[in-house]
N, CA, C and O of each residue as an XYZ file, in Angstrom:
284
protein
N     119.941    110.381    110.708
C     120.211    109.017    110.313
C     119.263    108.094    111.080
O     119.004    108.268    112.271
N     118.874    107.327    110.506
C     117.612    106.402    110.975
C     118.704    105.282    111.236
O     119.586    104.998    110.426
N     118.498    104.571    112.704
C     119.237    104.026    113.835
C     119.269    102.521    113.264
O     118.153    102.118    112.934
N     120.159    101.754    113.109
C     120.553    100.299    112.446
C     119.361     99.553    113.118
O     118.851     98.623    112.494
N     118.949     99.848    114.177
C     117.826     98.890    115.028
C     116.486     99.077    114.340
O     115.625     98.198    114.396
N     116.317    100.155    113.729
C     115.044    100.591    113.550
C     114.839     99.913    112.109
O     113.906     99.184    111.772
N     116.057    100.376    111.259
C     116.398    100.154    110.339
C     115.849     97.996    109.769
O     115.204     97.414    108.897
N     116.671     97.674    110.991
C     116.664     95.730    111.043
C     114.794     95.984    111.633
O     114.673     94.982    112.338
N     114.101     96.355    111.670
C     112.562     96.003    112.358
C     112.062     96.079    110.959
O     111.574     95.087    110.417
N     112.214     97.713    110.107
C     111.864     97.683    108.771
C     112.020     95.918    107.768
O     111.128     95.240    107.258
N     113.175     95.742    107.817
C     113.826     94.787    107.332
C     113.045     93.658    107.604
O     112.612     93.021    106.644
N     112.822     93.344    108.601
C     112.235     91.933    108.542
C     110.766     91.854    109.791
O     110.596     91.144    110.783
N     109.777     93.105    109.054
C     108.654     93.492    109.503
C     107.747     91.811    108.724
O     108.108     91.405    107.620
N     106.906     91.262    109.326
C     106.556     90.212    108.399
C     105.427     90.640    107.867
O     105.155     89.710    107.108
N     104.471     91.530    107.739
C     103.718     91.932    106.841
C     103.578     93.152    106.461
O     103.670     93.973    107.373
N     103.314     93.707    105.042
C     103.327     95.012    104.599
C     102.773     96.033    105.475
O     103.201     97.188    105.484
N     101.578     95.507    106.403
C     100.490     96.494    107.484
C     101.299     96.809    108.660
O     101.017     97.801    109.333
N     102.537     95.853    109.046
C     103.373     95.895    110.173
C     104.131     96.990    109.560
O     104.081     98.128    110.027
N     104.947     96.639    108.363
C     106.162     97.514    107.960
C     105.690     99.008    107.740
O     106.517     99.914    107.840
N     104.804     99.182    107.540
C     103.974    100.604    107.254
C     103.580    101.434    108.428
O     103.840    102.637    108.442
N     102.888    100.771    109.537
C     102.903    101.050    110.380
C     104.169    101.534    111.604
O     104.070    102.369    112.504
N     105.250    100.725    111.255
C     106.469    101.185    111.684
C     107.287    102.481    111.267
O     108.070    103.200    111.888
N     106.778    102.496    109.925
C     107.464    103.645    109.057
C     106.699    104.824    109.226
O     107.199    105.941    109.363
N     105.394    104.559    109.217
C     105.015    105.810    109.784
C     104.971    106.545    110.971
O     104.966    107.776    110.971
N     104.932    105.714    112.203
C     105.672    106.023    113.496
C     106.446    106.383    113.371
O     106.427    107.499    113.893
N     107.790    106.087    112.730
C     109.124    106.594    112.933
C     109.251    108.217    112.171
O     109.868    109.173    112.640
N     108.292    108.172    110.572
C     108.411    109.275    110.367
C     107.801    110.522    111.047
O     108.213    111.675    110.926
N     106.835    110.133    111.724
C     105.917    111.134    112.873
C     107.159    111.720    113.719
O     107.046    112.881    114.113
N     108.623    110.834    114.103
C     109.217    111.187    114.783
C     110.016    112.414    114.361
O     110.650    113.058    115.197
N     109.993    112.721    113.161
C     110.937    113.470    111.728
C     109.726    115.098    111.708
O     110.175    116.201    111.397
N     108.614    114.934    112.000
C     107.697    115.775    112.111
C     106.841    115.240    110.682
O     105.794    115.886    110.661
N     106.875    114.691    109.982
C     106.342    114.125    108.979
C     104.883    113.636    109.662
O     105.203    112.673    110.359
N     103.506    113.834    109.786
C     102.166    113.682    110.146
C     101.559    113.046    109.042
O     100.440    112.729    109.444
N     101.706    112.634    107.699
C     101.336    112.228    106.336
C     102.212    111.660    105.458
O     103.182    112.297    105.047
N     101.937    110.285    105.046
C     103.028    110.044    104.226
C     102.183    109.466    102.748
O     101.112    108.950    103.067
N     102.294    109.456    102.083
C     102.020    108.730    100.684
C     103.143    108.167    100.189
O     104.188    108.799    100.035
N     102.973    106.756     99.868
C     104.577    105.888     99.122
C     103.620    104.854     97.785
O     102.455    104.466     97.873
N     104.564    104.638     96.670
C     104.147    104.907     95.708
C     104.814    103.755     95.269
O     105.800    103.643     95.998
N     104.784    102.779     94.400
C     105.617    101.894     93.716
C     104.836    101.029     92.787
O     103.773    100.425     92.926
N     105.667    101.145     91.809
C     105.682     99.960     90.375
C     106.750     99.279     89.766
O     107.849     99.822     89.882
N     106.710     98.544     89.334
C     107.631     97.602     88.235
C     107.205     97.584     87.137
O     107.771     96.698     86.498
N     106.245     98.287     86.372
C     105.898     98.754     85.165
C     106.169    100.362     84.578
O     105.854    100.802     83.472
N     106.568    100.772     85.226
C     106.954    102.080     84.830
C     107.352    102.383     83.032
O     107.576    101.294     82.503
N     107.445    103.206     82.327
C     107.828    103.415     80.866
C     108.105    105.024     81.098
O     107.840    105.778     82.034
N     108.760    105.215     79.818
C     108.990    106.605     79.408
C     107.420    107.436     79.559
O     107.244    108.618     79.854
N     106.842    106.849     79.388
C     105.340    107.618     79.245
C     104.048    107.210     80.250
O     102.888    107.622     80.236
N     104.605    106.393     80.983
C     103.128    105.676     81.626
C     104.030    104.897     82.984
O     105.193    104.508     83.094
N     102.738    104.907     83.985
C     103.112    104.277     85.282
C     102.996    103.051     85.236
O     103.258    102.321     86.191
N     102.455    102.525     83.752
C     101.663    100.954     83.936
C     100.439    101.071     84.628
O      99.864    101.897     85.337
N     100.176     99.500     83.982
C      98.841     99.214     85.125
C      98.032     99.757     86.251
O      98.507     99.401     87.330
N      97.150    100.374     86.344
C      97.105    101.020     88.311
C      96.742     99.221     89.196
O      96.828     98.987     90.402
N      96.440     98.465     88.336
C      95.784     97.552     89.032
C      97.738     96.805     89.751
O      97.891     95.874     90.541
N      98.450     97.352     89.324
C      99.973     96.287     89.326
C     100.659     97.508     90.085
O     101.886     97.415     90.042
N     100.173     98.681     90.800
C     100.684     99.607     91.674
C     100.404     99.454     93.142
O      99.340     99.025     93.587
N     101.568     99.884     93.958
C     101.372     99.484     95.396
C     101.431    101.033     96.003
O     102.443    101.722     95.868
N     100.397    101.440     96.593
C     100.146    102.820     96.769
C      99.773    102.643     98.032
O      98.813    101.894     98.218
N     100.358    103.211     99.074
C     100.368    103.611    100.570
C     100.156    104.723    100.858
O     100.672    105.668    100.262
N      99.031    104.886    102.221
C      98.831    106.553    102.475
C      98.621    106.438    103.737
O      98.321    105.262    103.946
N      98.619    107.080    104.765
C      97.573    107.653    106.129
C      96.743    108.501    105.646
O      95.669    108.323    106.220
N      96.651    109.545    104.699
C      95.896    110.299    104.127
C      94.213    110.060    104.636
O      93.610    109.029    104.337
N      93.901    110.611    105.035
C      92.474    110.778    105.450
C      91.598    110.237    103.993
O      92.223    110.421    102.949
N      90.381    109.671    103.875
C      89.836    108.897    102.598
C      89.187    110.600    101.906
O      88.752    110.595    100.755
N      89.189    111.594    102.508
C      88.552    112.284    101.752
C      89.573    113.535    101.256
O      89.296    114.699    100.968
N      91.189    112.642    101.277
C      92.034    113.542    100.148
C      92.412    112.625     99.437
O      93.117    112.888     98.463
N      92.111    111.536     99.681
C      92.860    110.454     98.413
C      91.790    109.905     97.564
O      92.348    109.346     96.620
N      90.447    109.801     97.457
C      89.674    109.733     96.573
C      89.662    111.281     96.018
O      88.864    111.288     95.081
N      89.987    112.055     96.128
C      89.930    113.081     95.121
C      91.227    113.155     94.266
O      91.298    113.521     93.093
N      92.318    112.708     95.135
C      93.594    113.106     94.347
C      94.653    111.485     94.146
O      95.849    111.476     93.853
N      93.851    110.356     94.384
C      94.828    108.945     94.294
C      93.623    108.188     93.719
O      93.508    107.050     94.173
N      92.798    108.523     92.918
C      91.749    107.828     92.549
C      92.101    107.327     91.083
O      92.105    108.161     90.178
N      92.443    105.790     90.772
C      92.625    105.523     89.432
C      91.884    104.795     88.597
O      92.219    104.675     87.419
Protein backbone atom coordinates (compact mmCIF):
# COMPACT_ATOMS: atom_id res chain seq x y z
CA UNK A 1 0.00 0.00 0.00
CA UNK A 2 1.47 3.28 -1.05
CA UNK A 3 1.56 5.51 2.33
CA UNK A 4 -1.36 8.52 2.50
CA UNK A 5 1.83 10.95 2.67
CA UNK A 6 3.26 9.87 -0.43
CA UNK A 7 0.07 9.47 -1.84
CA UNK A 8 -0.93 13.72 -0.79
CA UNK A 9 2.85 14.74 -2.61
CA UNK A 10 1.44 12.82 -5.85
CA UNK A 11 -1.71 14.85 -5.35
CA UNK A 12 -0.64 18.17 -5.31
CA UNK A 13 2.92 17.77 -7.13
CA UNK A 14 2.68 21.30 -9.10
CA UNK A 15 4.11 20.20 -12.29
CA UNK A 16 3.78 17.05 -14.45
CA UNK A 17 8.09 16.80 -14.36
CA UNK A 18 7.71 16.98 -10.39
CA UNK A 19 4.79 14.38 -10.27
CA UNK A 20 6.72 11.92 -12.51
CA UNK A 21 9.67 12.22 -10.97
CA UNK A 22 8.11 11.32 -7.62
CA UNK A 23 6.40 8.34 -9.07
CA UNK A 24 9.20 7.04 -10.36
CA UNK A 25 11.27 7.18 -7.21
CA UNK A 26 8.68 5.64 -5.34
CA UNK A 27 8.25 2.91 -7.92
CA UNK A 28 12.17 2.15 -7.91
CA UNK A 29 11.18 1.49 -4.29
CA UNK A 30 8.63 -1.57 -5.56
CA UNK A 31 11.79 -2.85 -7.64
CA UNK A 32 10.17 -1.36 -10.73
CA UNK A 33 13.69 0.34 -12.64
CA UNK A 34 11.31 1.41 -15.89
CA UNK A 35 8.11 2.75 -16.12
CA UNK A 36 6.08 3.77 -19.30
CA UNK A 37 2.45 5.58 -18.50
CA UNK A 38 0.20 6.15 -21.22
CA UNK A 39 -3.01 8.35 -21.46
CA UNK A 40 -5.83 9.71 -23.71
CA UNK A 41 -9.28 11.13 -23.79
CA UNK A 42 -9.79 10.07 -27.30
CA UNK A 43 -9.77 6.57 -27.10
CA UNK A 44 -12.62 4.50 -29.54
CA UNK A 45 -13.46 0.95 -30.08
CA UNK A 46 -10.75 0.93 -32.74
CA UNK A 47 -8.21 3.71 -32.32
CA UNK A 48 -6.18 5.56 -29.53
CA UNK A 49 -7.04 8.93 -31.23
CA UNK A 50 -4.81 11.50 -32.12
CA UNK A 51 -0.98 10.69 -31.09
CA UNK A 52 -0.60 14.45 -31.17
CA UNK A 53 -3.66 14.58 -28.04
CA UNK A 54 -1.63 11.56 -26.10
CA UNK A 55 0.33 12.02 -22.89
CA UNK A 56 3.06 9.36 -22.97
CA UNK A 57 5.65 9.08 -20.09
CA UNK A 58 8.83 6.95 -19.96
CA UNK A 59 12.44 6.75 -18.21
CA UNK A 60 13.04 4.39 -21.02
CA UNK A 61 16.42 5.03 -22.39
CA UNK A 62 15.80 7.13 -26.11
CA UNK A 63 17.11 4.12 -27.87
CA UNK A 64 14.01 1.77 -26.80
CA UNK A 65 11.39 4.25 -27.28
CA UNK A 66 12.16 5.53 -30.71
CA UNK A 67 11.99 2.06 -31.88
CA UNK A 68 8.96 0.95 -29.98
CA UNK A 69 6.86 4.59 -28.86
CA UNK A 70 7.50 6.23 -32.12
CA UNK A 71 4.16 7.75 -33.64
Amino acid sequence: MIPTQDLNAFLHAPTIEDLWGLLTRRMEDYGFDRLIYGATRYRTATSLGDPDDFVLLTNHAPEFTEGHLDF
